[in-house]
N, C-alpha and C positions, 0 to 999 in steps of 0.2 A: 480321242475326241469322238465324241458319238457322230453318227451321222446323220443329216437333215433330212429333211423328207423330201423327195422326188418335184414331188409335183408344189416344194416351196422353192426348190433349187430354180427353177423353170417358171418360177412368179403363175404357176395358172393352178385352175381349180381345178379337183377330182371330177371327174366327166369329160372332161374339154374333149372335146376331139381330135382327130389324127392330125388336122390341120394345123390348127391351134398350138398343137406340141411342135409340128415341125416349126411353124413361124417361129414361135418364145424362144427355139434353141439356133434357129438364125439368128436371130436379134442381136439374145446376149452371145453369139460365137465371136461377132463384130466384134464386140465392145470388148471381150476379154482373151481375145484370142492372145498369145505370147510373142506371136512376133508382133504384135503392135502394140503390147507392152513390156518392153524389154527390159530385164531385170526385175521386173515388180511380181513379185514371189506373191500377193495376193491375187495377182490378175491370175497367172499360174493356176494355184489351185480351186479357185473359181471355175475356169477353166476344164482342169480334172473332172470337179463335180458336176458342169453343164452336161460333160461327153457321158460321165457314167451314168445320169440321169433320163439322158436322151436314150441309151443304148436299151435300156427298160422299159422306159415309156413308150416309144415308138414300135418298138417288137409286141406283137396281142400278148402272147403267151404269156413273157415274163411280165407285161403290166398287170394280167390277170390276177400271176401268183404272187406279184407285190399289193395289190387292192387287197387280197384276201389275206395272206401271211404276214406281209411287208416285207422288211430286210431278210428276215428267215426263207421268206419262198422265193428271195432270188436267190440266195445261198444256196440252197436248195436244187436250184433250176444250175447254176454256175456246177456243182459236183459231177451235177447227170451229165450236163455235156462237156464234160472234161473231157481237155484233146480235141475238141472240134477245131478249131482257132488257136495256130501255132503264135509264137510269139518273134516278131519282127525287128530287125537291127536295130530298128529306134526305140523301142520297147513293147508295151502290150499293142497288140493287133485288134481294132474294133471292124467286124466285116458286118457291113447294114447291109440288110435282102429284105426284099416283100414291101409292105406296105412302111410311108413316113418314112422314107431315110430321104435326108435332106439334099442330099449329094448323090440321087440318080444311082445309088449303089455302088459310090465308091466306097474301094478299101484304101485307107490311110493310115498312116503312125498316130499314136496320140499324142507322143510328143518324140523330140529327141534327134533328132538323124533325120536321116532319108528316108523315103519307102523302096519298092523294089526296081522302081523306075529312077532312082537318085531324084527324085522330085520331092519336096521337103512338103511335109503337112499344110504350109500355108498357102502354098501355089496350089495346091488340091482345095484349099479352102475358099480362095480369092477367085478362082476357076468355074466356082459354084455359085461363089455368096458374092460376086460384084456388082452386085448392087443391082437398080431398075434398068440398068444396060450391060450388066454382062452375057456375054453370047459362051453358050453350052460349050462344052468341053467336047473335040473334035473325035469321034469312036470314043471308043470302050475309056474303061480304069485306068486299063495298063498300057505301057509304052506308045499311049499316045499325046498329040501336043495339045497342053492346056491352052486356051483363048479367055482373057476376058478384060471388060470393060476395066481405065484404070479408076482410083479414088476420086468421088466429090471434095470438092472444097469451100471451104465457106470465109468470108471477112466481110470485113467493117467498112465501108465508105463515107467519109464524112463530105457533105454537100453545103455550101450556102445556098440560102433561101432562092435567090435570084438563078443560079446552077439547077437547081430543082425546079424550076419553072420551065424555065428554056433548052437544057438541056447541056452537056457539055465532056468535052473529050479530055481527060487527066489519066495520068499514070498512077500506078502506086506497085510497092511492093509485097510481094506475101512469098511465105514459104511453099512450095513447089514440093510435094511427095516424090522423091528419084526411084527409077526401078527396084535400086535394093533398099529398100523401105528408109533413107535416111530422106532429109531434109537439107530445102538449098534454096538461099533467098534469089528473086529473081525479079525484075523490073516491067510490068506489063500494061500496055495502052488500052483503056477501055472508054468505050464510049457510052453514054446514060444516055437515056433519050429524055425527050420532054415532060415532064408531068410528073416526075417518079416524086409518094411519098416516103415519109417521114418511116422508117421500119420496115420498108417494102424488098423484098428479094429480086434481084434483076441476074436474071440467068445465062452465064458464056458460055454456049457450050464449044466442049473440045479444051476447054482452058482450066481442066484440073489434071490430075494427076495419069500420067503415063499407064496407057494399058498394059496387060499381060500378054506374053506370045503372039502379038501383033495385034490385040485386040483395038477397041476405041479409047482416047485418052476419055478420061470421066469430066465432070462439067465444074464450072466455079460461078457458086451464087454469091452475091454481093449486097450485105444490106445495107440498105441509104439510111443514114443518118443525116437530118435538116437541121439546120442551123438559124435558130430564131431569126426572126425580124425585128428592127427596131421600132416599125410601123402597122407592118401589115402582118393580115393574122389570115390563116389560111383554115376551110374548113371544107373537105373535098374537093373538087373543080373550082370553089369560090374563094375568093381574095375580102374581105374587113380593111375598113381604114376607117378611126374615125374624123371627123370634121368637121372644129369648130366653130362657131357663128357667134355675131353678137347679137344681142335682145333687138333690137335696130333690125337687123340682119333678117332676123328669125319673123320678125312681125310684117317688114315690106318685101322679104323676096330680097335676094341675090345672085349671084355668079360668082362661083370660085375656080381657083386654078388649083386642080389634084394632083396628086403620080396613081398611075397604076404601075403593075408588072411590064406593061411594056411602052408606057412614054407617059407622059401628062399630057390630062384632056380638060375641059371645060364642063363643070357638072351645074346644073339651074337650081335654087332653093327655092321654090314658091311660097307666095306669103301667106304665112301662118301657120310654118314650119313646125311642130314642137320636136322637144326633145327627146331622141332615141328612135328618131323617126329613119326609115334607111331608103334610101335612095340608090336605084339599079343603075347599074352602066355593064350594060348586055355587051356577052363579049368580050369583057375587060380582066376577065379573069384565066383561070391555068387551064393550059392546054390538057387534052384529054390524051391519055400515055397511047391509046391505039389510033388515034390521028385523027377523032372523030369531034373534030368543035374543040370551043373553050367555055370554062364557063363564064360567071357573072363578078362582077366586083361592085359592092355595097360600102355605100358611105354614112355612116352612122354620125347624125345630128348630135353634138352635143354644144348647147346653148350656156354662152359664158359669159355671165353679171360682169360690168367694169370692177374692177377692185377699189379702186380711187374716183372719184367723183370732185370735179370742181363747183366752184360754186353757182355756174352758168347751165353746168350738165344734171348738177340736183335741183334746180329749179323746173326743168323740164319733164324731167323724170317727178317729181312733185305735182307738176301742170295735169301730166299723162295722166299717174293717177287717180288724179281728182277728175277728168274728162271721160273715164272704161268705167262703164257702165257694168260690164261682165265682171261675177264671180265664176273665176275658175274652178273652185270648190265647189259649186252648186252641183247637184246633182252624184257626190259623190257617196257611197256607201256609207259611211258616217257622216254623220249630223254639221254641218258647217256652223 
C-alpha cells in the first residue's frame, strides 16, 4: 500500500511551522493513541503513521530532504544513519532531539512492551500530553517518575426549566476513567447553580479522571440540558409568558394575576392596550449564573374576540360599533 503524504498524515499544510507540526501530532496522538483504542487495529496504524510522520517533520533535516525528494530522500537520509538508533524490546526505537519534539526529548517505544525503564509508551505519552493540567515529567527520560494531570470528562445533564432557573443539587451517574485505563460506573452529587442555560458547560473540577504518579485528578464538564416550558419561554436573563385579555379588557384597562419564575404577582393593563404589546415586570426574571441581578419577565398582550356571542352581548358590540368613530386602518401603508 503506497504511503500517504506526511504533511496529509498530520492534516496540515506544506510550510506550517515547528509549532503547528508539534500541536497536529499532539492532537491526533490523543485521539489515536492504542492504549485508548484497544483492539482497534485502525486506531493502531493511524497511529504508526502519526509517529513516522512526526519523526520527519519535526527533525529540519529530513523535512528538508522529504520537501525536496519525498519518500526517496528520507530513504535516503534512513541508509546514511544506519545504526545510529538501536532498536528497543518493544520494537523500533524513535529518539526526538533539537527542535519540535513533543515530549521534551523523550525516547519511548513505538509500540509493544516496555521501554528501558519498564514504563510502557502511554505513561510516557500521558506524562506529556495530559492535557491543560498536566504537570511535566519529574528529571530526565529515564528512570524517573512520570506525573500528570488525570483524563477530562464530559456528560449530559438533563434540567427542568424551573432547576435551571434556581438552581438545584442532583446526583447522576457517569463512567469514571480507573488508573489502568478501564471503566467503572460511579454515583456523584453535583450541585448547578442558578441561571445555567440550555447547552451550557458547568465545570467540577478534581471530578474526572484519576491522575498519573500522584499527579491532579483531571476535571468533569457537565452540559445542561433544559427542558421546555409549558408556558414560559426563556431568552437570556428574560422570561416570556403570554397574557390573554378580553376586547373589554384591552379597551378599559385591567389587572391580572400572573406566575413568574419565582411566585405570582399582579401585573396593570392600561387602557388601550393593543395586541402584542409587552409589558415589563423588572426583576421577574433568571438569575444571572455569576450572582449579579436578575433579569426581566415580559407579558405579551394577546387580545381574545368571545367565540360565542348572545343575543344581549351582540347588541352591544353592534351599539359600540356604530358609536367608534376610529378607523383602525386609517393611516396604514395600504389604501383602507
Amino acid at each position: 500500500m503506497a504511503k500517504r503524504d506526511y504533511y496529509e498524515v498530520l492534516s496540515i499544510e506544506r510550510g506550517a511551522s515547528d509549532d503547528d507540526v508539534r500541536s497536529a501530532y499532539r492532537r491526533l496522538a490523543r485521539k489515536y493513541h492504542p492504549d485508548l483504542n484497544p483492539g482497534d487495529r485502525a486506531a493502531e496504524q493511524k497511529f504508526k503513521e502519526l509517529s513516522e510522520a512526526y519523526e520527519i517533520l519535526a527533525d529540519p533535516k529530513k523535512r528538508q530532504a522529504y520537501d525536496q525528494f519525498g519518500f526517496a530522500g528520507v530513504q535516503m537520509g534512513a541508509e546514511a544513519g544506519a545504526g545510529a538508533a538501536g532498536a528497543g524490546p518493544g520494537g523500533q526505537r524513535y529518539t526526538w532531539s533539537g527542535q519540535g519534539s513533543p515530549f521534551d526529548d523523550a525516547v519511548f517505544e513505538a509500540f509493544g512492551g516496555a521501554g528501558p525503564e519498564g514504563a510502557s509508551f502511554f505513561e510516557e505519552l500521558v506524562s506529556h500530553l495530559g492535557g491543560a493540567h498536566a504537570g511535566r515529567a519529574r528529571g530526565g527520560a529515564r528512570g524517573r517518575r512520570r506525573v500528570a494531570a488525570g483524563q477530562d470528562i464530559q456528560s449530559e445533564i438533563a434540567l427542568t426549566f424551573d432547576q435551571a432557573v434556581h438552581g438545584v443539587q442532583t446526583s447522576l451517574t457517569l463512567e469514571r476513567p480507573s488508573g489502568d485505563g478501564s471503566r467503572r460506573p460511579e454515583r456523584l452529587t453535583v450541585r448547578i447553580p442558578p441561571g445555567v442555560r440550555d447547552g451550557q458547560r458547568v465545570r467540577l473540577r478534581g471530578q474526572g479522571g484519576p491522575g498519573f504518579g500522584g499527579g491532579p485528578a483531571g476535571d468533569l464538564y457537565l452540559i445542561i440540558r433544559v427542558q421546555e416550558h409549558p408556558y414560559f419561554r426563556r431568552e437570556g436573563q428574560d422570561v416570556y409568558i403570554d397574557l390573554p385579555i378580553t376586547v373589554a379588557e384591552a379597551a378599559l384597562g385591567t389587572t391580572a394575576d400572573v406566575p413568574t419564575v419565582h411566585g405570582r404577582t399582579t401585573v396593570h393593563v392600561p387602557p388601550g392596550t393593543a395586541s402584542g404589546t409587552r409589558l415589563r415586570l423588572r426583576g421577574q426574571g433568571v438569575p444571572d449564573a455569576t450572582g449579579k441581578g436578575r433579569g426581566d419577565q415580559y407579558c405579551i398582550i394577546r387580545i381574545v374576540p368571545p367565540k360565542r356571542l348572545d343575543e344581549r352581548e351582540r347588541q352591544l358590540f353592534e351599539e359600540l360599533r356604530n358609536l367608534q368613530q376610529e378607523n383602525p386602518r386609517t393611516g396604514s401603508p395600504w389604501k383602507p
